[in-house]
C-alpha positions, 0 to 999 in steps of 0.5 A, a space after each residue: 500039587 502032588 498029595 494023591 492020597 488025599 486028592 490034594 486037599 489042603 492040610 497043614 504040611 501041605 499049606 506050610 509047603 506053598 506058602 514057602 514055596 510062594 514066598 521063595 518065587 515071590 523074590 525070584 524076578 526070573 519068574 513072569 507066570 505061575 502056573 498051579 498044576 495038579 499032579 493027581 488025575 481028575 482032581 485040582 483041589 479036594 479043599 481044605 483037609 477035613 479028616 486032619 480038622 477034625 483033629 485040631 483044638 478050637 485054637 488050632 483051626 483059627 491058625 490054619 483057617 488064618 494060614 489057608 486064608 493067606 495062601 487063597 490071598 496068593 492064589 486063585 482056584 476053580 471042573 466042578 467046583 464049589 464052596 460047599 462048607 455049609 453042608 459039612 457044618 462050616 462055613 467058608 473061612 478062607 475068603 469065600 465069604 468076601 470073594 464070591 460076592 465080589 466076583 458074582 454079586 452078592 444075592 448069587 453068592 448067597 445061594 451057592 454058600 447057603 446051598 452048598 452048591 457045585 458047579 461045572 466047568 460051563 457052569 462057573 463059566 456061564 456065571 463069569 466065576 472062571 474065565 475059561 471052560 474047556 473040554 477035556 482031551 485025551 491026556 486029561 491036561 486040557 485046563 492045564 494046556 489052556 493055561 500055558 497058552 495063556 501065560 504064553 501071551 502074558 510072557 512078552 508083555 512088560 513084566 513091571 507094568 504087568 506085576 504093577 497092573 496086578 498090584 493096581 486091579 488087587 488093591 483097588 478092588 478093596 476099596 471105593 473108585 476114589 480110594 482106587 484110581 489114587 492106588 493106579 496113579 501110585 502104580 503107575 507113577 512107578 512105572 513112568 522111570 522103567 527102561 521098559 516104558 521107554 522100549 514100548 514106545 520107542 518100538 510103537 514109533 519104529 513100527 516093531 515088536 518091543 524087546 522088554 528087561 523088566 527093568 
């Protein structure tokens, strides 16, 4: 993400762009890990763009709110960081109010929404809201570095089982166990006719690393 004049927060333009962006990756199955970067020095993300809200109709904002909803669906941001919509007469609209208490329980989402409070880095890690905290090198790149090194471990994995994990862990976090372990059996139903599954265990068998198609 590249909008240094507004420390990339997130506007209508800026919003449309992702989101086609996402949809163009989405088809491209060459694509095992995305990756969100900013291209703008100390900052990730300013959130939504208040200065451009601000001049939008009543009708307008529940487009956009709609738009930025989708785009968060797709993606997962978090340093300090913070919702702190309620200390600019807001409140979260683009699924904090249905996350955060999912991620953090929901009294300790209710104090950081009601207060409007920011958190590090250590802080949020503490809390279990990201799953990394690390400290910042020379470049100013360290979160980035830490990411690719990440995704270098998801790489050699088996690209169905782990998109269909994805799908499982996502949707089955929306509804009751039952309703949940119905979702990972349909997912994993899917994967039984894979090349990939067969490759896995013949590799386990022979005592070397598998080589995964995503097929």
């Amino acid at each position: 993400m590249n909008r240094p004049s507004a420390c990339n927060a997130l506007g209508n333009v800026f919003v449309s762009e992702l989101l086609e962006t996402l949809a163009q990756l989405r088809e491209d199955r060459q694509v095992r890990v995305l990756l969100f970067r900013s291209g703008v020095k100390g900052v990730f993300c300013a959130g939504a763009d208040l200065k451009e809200r601000e001049q939008m109709s009543e009708a307008e904002v529940g487009v956009f709110v709609q738009r930025l909803r989708g785009l968060m669906n797709d993606i997962a941001s978090s340093a300090v960081m913070g919702l702190i919509e309620t200390t600019r007469g807001l409140l979260p609209g683009a699924g904090g109010t249905q996350r955060l208490p999912r991620c953090l329980g929901v009294a300790l989402a209710k104090e950081l929404i009601f207060t409007g409070r920011r958190l590090s880095g250590t802080e949020a890690h503490v809390l279990g809201l990201v799953n990394h905290a690390v400290a910042q090198n020379e470049e100013g790149d360290a979160a980035y570095q830490r990411a690719r090194a990440l995704a270098q471990e998801i790489l050699p994995q088996a690209p169905i089982a782990v998109r269909l994990g994805k799908v499982a862990i996502d949707r089955g976090m929306e509804v009751d166990i039952a309703s949940g372990m119905a979702i990972e059996g349909m997912c994993y139903a899917q994967n039984i006719p894979t090349r990939d599954r067969l490759e896995g265990m013949a590799a386990f068998r022979e005592k070397r690393t598998p080589k995964f198609v995503g097929k």
